[in-house]
N, C-alpha and C positions, 0 to 999 in steps of 0.2 A: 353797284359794281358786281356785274357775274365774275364766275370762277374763270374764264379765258380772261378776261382786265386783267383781274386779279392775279395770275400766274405771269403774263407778261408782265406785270411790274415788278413782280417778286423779280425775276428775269433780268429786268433790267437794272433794279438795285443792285444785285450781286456784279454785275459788270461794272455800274458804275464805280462803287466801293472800291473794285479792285484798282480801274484806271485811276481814280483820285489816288491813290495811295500810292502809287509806280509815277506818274505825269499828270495827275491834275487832267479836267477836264472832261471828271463822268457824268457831268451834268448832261452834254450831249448824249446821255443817251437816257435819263429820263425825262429832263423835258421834253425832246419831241414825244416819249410814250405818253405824259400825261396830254400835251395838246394833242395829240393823235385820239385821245379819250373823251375831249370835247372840253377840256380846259381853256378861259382865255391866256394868254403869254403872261400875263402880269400872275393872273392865278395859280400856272403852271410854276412858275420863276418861287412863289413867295412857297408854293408846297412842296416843293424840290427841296427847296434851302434849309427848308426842316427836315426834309425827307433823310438828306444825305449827313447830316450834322451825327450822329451816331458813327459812319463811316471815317468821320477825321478821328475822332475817339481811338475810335481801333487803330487808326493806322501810326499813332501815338505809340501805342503797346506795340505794335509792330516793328518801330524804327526804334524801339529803346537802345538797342545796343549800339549806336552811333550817336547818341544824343549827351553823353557826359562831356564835361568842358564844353555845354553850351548852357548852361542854365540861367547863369546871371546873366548873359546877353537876351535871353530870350525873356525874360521877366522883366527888364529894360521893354523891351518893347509892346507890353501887352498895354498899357496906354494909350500910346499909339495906333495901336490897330484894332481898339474899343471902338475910338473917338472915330477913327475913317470909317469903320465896318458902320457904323451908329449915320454918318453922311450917306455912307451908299446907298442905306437902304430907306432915309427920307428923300434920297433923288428920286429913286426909283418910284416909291408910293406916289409922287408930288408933282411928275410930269409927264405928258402925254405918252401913254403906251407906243403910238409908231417911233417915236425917239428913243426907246428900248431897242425895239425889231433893227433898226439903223447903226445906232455906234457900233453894237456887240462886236459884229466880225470883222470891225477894223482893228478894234484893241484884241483881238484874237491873234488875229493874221501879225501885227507888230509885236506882240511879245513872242510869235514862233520866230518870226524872221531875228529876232534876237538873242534867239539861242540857237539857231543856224550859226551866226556870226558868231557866236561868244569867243571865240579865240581871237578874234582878227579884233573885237570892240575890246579884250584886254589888253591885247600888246598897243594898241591906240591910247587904252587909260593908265596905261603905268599897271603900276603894283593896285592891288587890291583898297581900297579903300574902306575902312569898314565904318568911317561917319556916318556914309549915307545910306547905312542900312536901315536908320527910322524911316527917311523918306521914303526909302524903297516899300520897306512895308505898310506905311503908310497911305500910300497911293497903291500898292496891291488892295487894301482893305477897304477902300472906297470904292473899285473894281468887285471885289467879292456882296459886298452890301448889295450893290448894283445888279451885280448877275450873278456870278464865280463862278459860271462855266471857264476851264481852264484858267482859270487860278492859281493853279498849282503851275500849268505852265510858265506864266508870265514870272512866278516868284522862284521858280529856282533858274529863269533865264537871267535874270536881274541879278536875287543874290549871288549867282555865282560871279560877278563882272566886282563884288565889295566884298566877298570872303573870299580868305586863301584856306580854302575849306573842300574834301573829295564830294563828289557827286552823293554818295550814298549821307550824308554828314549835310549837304546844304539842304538836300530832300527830308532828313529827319526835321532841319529848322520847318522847312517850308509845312509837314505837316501840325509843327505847335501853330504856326501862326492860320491855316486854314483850319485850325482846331477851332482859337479864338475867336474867326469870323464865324466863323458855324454857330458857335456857341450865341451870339450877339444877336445873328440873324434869324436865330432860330426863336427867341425872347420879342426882338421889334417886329417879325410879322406873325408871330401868333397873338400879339397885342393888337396890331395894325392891320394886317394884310390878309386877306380872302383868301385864307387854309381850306385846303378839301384835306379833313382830317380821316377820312378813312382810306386815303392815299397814303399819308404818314404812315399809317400805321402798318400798310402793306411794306412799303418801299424800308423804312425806316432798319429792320432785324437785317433785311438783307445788303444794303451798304453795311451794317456793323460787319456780318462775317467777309463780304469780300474787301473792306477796309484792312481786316487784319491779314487776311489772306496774300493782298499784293505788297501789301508793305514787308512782309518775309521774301515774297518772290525779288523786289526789288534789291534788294540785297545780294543777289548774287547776279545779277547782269554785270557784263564788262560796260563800263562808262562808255565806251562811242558806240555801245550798240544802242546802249540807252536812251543816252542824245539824241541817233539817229531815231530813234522809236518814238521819242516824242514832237520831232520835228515835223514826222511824217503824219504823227496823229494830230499837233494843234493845227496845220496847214488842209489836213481833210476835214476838221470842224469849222476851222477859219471860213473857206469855201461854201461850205456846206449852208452856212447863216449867214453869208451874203449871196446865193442864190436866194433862198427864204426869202432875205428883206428887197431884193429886189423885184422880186415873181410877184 
């Protein structure tokens, strides 16, 4: 790796860091830099997913001041999204890379279009429901295992339809629980998965400080610009890898 890689990735770490911690979803921006580097997708996917796992870290310490009166719910669910995160990422290892390239940007595109909707899919579901927050996070974490590009999108479009919880407050959950997958995914593909570890070690410092970075900025956004802001971003990644998998 020369020093131009090397700068673009640092580069792109810090962006993604930030986007994960605000909406979820800065894997769009290093994975395409490590496939732009001569990565295969499977390669790119499993060295990103360590790459970026620092980044939730921070954005933990970022979000602390919304995160009291969630603790025993959130340790309630780390189980659950061991056990999914731990699925996702033997799917991913286990079956043909073009069925990677394929699903991604329809589960993109459905979890944007669902926080598009979330107002209109809550006055539909009633009051809040907070049973189905294992499953929710349960099925995020086998999504994250898998890719977790926009993961963060998909989980605060969801949980906000089962918490009666503000924006700022369902984003602190959303980042313990892409903490945990981080954490999982980052143990099953350095066990398993064709790491380019001197990528890690680029990308990895720079997701820590833009993780903490955005998770202060997000805190003071007004909610509907918020929404608006990541609607517009999961729908340009959504796009984005489904021209890819169809070109």
């Amino acid at each position: 790796m020369d020093l131009p890689e090397a700068t673009a990735l640092f580069a792109a770490g810090l962006a993604a860091g930030s986007v994960n911690a605000v909406a979820g979803g800065g894997s769009l921006v290093t994975f395409p830099t490590l496939v732009a580097l001569g990565l295969s997708p499977v390669a790119a996917n499993v060295t990103n997913s360590i790459a970026v796992c620092p980044g939730y870290l921070a954005a933990i310490a970022g979000s602390r001041a919304d995160l009291p009166g969630q603790r025993g719910r959130l340790l309630r669910l780390v189980p659950t999204v061991v056990v999914g995160t731990a699925a996702g990422c033997a799917l991913l290892l286990l079956t043909p890379e073009r069925a990677f390239e394929v699903a991604v940007p329809f589960l993109v595109l459905g979890a944007t279009a669902t926080l598009a909707l979330q107002e209109r899919l809550r006055s539909l579901a009633g009051s809040p429901k907070s049973r189905h927050v294992h499953l929710i996070a349960g099925l995020g974490a086998v999504y994250g295992g898998y890719f977790g590009a926009a993961l963060g999108v998909m989980l605060v479009a969801a949980l906000a339809l089962v918490l009666d919880e503000t924006l700022p407050r369902i984003s602190a959950a959303k980042n313990v629980i892409s903490a945990v997958v981080g954490l999982v995914t980052a143990v099953a593909f350095a066990a398993f998965g064709p790491v380019n570890w001197a990528a890690v070690a680029v990308v990895a410092p720079a997701t820590l400080t833009g993780g903490y970075a955005g998770a202060r900025l997000a805190r003071r956004l007004p909610p509907r610009l918020w929404r608006a802001g990541i609607v517009a971003f999961g729908a340009t990644i959504g796009v984005w890898l489904l021209v890819r998998a169809l070109a």
